[in-house]
C-alpha positions as CSV (number, residue, x, y, z in Angstrom):
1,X,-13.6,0.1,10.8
2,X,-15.3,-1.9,14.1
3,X,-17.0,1.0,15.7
4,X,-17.9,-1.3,18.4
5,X,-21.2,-0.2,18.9
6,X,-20.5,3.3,18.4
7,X,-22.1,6.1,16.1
8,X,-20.1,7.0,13.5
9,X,-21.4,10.4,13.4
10,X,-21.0,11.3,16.9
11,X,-17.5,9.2,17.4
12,X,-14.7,10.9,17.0
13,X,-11.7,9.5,15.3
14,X,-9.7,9.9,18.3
15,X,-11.9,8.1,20.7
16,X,-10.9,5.0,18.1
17,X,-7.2,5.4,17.3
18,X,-4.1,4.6,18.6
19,X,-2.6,7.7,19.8
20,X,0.9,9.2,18.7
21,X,3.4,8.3,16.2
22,X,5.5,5.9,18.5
23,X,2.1,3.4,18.0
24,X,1.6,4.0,14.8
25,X,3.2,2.7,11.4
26,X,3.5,5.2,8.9
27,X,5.8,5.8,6.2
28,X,7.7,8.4,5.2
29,X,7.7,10.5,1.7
30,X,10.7,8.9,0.2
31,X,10.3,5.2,1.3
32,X,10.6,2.6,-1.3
33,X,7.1,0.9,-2.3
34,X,9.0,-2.8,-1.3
35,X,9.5,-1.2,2.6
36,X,5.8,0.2,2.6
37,X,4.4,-3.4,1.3
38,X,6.7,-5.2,3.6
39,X,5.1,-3.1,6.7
40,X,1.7,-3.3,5.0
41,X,1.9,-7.2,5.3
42,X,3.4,-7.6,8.3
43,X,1.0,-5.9,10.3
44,X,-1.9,-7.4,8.4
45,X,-2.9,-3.7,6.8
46,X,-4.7,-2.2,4.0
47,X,-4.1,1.3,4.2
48,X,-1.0,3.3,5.6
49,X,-0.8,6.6,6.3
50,X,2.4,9.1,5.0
51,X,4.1,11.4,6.8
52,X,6.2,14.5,5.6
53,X,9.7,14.9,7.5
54,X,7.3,17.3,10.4
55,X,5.6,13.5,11.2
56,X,2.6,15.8,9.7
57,X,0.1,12.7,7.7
58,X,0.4,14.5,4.2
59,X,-1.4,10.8,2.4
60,X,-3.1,7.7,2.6
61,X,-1.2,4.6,0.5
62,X,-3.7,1.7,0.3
63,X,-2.7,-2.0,-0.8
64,X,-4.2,-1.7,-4.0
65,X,-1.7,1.7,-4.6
66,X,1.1,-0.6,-4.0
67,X,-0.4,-3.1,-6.3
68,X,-1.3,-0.8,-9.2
69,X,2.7,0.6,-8.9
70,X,4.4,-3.2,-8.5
71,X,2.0,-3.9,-11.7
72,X,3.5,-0.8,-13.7
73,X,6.8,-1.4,-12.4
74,X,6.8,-5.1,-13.7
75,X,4.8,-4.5,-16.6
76,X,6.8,-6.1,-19.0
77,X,7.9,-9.3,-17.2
78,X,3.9,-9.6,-16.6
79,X,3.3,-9.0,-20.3
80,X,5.8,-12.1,-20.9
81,X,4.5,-14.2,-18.5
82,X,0.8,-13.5,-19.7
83,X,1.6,-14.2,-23.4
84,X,3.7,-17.4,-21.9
85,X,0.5,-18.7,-20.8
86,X,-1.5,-18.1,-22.8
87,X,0.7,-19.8,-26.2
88,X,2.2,-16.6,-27.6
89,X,5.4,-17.7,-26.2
90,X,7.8,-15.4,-24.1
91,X,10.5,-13.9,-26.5
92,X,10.1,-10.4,-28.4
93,X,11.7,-9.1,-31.4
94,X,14.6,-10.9,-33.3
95,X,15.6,-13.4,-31.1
């Protein structure tokens, strides 16, 4: 975080922030990990904070969370694609 010149133990977080949900880009408890990326890229961020339905910040979701969960989500077309490459070929079991 560019402090611009400023102490980070005497600045507060306000005095660097944008102010009020209508600025900021948050997401909410239930949003799918795809809408959260999509703002996440778009806005050229690494972290994004979530809010419960009282707009209360109740989490912080950085890129490498979404990462980690597209990884587990995908595990087994990456575990294809990794054995593809590397001469195991692609195909599992009987067929």
């Amino acid at each position: 975080m560019a402090l611009l010149g400023r102490s980070s133990k005497t600045t507060k977080v306000s005095e660097i922030c944008t102010h009020g949900r209508q600025n900021l880009i948050v997401a909410d408890l239930d949003e799918p990990v795809a809408d959260c990326m999509r703002k996440m890229i778009n806005k050229d961020m690494r972290h994004l904070l979530i809010c419960d339905d009282r707009g209360e910040v109740v989490g912080l979701l950085s890129i490498k969370d979404l990462v980690k969960e597209i990884v587990a989500q995908h595990k087994e077309v990456v575990q294809r694609l990794t054995d593809f490459a590397i001469g195991k070929g692609a195909f599992y079991g009987s067929d």
